[in-house]
C-alpha positions in Angstrom: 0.0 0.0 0.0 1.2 3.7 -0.4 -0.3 6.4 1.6 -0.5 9.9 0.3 -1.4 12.7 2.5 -3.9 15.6 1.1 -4.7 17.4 4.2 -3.9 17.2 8.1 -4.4 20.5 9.9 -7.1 19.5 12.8 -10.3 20.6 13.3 -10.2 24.0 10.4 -7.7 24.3 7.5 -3.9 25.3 8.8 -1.7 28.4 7.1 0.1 25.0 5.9 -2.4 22.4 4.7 -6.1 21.9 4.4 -8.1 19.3 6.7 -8.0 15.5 6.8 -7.8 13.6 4.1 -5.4 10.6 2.6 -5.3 8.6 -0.2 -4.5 4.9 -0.1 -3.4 3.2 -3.5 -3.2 -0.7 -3.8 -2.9 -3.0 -6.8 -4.2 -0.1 -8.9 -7.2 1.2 -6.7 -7.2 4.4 -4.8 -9.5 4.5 -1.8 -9.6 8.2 -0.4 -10.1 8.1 3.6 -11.6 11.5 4.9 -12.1 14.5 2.7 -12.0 17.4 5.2 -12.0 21.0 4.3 -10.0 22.2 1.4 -8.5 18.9 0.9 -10.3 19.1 -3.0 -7.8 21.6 -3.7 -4.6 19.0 -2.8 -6.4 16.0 -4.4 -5.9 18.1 -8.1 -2.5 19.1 -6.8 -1.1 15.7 -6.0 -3.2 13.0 -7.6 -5.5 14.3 -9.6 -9.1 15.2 -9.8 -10.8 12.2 -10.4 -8.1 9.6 -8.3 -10.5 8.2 -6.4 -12.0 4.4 -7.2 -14.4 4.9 -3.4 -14.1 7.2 -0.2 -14.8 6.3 3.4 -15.8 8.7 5.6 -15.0 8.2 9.0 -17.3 10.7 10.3 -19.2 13.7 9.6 -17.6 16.7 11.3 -16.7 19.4 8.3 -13.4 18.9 8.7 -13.2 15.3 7.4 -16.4 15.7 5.1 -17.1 18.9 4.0 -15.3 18.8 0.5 -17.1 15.5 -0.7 -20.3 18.3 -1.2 -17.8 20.0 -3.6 -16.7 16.8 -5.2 -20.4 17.0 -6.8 -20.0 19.4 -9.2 -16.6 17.8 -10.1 -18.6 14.9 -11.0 -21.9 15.8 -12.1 -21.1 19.1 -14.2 -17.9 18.0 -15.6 -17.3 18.6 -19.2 -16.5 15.5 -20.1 -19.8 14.0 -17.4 -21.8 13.6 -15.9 -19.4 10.5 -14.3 -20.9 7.4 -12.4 -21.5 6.8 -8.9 -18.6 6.9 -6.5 -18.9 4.2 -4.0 -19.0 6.1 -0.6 -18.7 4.5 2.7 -20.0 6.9 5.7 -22.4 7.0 9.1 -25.2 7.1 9.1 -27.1 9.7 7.5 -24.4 10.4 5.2 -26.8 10.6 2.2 -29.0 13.5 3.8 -26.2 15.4 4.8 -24.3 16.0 1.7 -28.0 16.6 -0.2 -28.5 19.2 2.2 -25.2 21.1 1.7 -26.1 20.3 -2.6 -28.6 22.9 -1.4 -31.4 22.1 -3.8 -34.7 21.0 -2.0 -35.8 16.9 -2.5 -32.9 16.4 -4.8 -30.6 13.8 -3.7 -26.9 13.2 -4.7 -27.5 9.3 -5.5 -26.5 10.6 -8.5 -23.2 11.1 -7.9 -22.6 8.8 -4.9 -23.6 4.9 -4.4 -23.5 4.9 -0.4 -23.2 2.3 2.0 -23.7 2.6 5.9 -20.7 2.1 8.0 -20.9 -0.6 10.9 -18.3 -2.8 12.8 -17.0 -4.9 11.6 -14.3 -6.7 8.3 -15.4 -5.9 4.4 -14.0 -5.5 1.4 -13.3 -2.0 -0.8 -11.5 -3.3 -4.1 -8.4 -4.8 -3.2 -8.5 -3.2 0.5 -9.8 -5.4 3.7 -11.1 -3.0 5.9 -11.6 -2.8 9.3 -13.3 -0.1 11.1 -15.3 0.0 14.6 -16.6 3.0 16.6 -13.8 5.3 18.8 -14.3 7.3 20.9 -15.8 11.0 19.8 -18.8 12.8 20.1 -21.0 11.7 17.5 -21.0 8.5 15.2 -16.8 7.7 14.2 -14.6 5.2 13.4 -11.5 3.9 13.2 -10.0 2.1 10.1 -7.7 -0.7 9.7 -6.5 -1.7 5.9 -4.9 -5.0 5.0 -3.1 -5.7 1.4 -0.8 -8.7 1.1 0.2 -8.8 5.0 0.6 -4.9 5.3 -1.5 -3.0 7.8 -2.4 0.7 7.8 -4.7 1.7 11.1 -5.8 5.3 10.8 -7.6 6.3 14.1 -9.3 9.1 12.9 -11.2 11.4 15.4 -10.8 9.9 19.3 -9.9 10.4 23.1 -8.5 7.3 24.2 -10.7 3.3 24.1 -10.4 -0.2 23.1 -11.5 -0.4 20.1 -8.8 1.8 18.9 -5.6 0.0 20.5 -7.3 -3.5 19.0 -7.5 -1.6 15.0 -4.4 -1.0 15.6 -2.8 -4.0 17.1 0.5 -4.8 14.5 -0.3 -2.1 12.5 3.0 -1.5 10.4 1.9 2.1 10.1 -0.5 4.2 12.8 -1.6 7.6 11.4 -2.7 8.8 14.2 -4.7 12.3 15.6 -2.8 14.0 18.5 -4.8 17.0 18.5 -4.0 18.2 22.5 -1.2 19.0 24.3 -0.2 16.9 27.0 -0.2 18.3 30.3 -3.2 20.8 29.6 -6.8 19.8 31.3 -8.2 19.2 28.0 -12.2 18.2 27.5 -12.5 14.5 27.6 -13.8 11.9 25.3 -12.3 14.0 22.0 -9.3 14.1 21.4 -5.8 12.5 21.5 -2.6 14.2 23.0 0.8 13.4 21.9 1.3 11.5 24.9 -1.8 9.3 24.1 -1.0 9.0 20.4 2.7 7.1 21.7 1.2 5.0 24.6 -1.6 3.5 21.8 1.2 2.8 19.4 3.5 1.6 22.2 1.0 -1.2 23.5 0.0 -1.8 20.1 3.3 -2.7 18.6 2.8 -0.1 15.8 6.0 -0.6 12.9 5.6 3.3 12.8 3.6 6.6 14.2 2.5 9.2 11.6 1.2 11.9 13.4 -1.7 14.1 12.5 -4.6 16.7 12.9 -2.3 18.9 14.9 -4.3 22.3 15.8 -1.5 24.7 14.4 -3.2 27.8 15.7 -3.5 26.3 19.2 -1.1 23.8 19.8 2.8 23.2 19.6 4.0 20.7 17.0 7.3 20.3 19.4 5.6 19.7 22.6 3.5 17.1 20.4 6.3 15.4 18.9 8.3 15.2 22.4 5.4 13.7 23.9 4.4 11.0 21.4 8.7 10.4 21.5 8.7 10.1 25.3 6.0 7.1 25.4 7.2 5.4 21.6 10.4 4.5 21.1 9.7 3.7 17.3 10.2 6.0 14.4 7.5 8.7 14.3 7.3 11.8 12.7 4.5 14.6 11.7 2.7 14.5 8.4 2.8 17.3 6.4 0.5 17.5 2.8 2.1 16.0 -0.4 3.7 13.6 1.9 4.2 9.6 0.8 4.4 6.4 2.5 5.2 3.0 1.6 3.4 0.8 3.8 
């Protein structure tokens, strides 16, 4: 599998890169995980327009979603269009969500998108076995673990700490992981990940390596992050940054 990152800033679009959002190629397929805020712009920039073969959405906060409502004009005004239905895996009431920001009343975006509910559990997207369960965040999230030919990739998307994370990402030869808080602050709980966190999951894990993401640049401090997640992890970790590749 290769990994490319589109977006990473946390919670709203960074001075530096736009919101989640990563592309995952295999044997040909490209599976786009998250497409936060601004991330349509890095798509064209490093892959291309129409990449994608299916996206999963892991959750439906703007800054993981929001773009996919652009990504319907890409595909259903295009010159060369309109283009078939992208598969699109999400939570429930994925559907509803991006019709309402299509902003046109009783017209659905079936049309561009052929959508399939999210639930624990193992499944298949192309050439992709994928994993996901529900962390641990505010409204409806998951976690995703993908398996090609005995390599693992275990993106935790939005969470504060739980089970079900540390089990998707048990052997995981590469964790991206969120590590939106500082350590050491009295942050809210059941959110967010610190630093800290981020290296204790892929410590008792057994993580190969620790990508870390969704950094708050406005708020936070990308050093006090990266010390953190060092002091708990003794592995090779480092900060994701947009245009970024990984072999996995």
């Amino acid at each position: 599998m290769r990994l490319t990152v589109l977006g990473c800033a946390g919670s709203f679009p960074g001075p530096d890169s736009p919101c989640s959002a990563y592309l995952v190629e295999a044997a040909g397929f490209r599976l786009l995980v998250d497409f936060g805020s601004g991330s349509l712009s890095t798509l064209q920039r490093y892959v291309g327009l129409h990449a994608p073969d299916a996206v999963l959405l892991t959750h439906l906060h703007g800054d993981h979603f929001l773009d996919a409502a652009l990504y319907v004009v890409v595909r259903r005004y295009a010159p060369d269009g309109p283009y078939p239905p992208l598969p699109v895996y999400g939570p429930a009431g994925t559907p509803e969500r991006l019709a309402a920001l299509d902003g046109v009343q009783d017209r659905t975006v079936e049309d561009v998108y052929q959508f399939s509910a999210l639930a624990p559990g193992t499944f298949p997207i192309g050439p992709l076995t994928v994993t996901v369960d529900r962390v641990n965040h505010p409204i409806e999230t998951y976690g995703v673990r993908l398996e090609h030919n005995g390599r693992v990739l275990c993106y935790s998307s939005d969470t504060a700490p739980c089970d079900a994370l540390l089990q998707l990402a048990q052997g995981a030869d590469v964790f991206l992981c969120e590590a939106s808080y500082l350590d050491g602050v009295d942050n809210p709980p059941d959110l967010h990940l610190t630093g800290g966190e981020a290296g204790e999951v892929a410590t008792k894990a057994g993580v190969g390596r620790l990508l870390l993401t969704h950094l708050v640049a406005a708020w936070g401090s990308e050093a006090h992050t990266v010390a953190s997640a060092g002091a708990a992890y003794a592995g090779p970790l480092e900060v994701v940054r947009p245009g970024a590749r990984y072999e996995v």
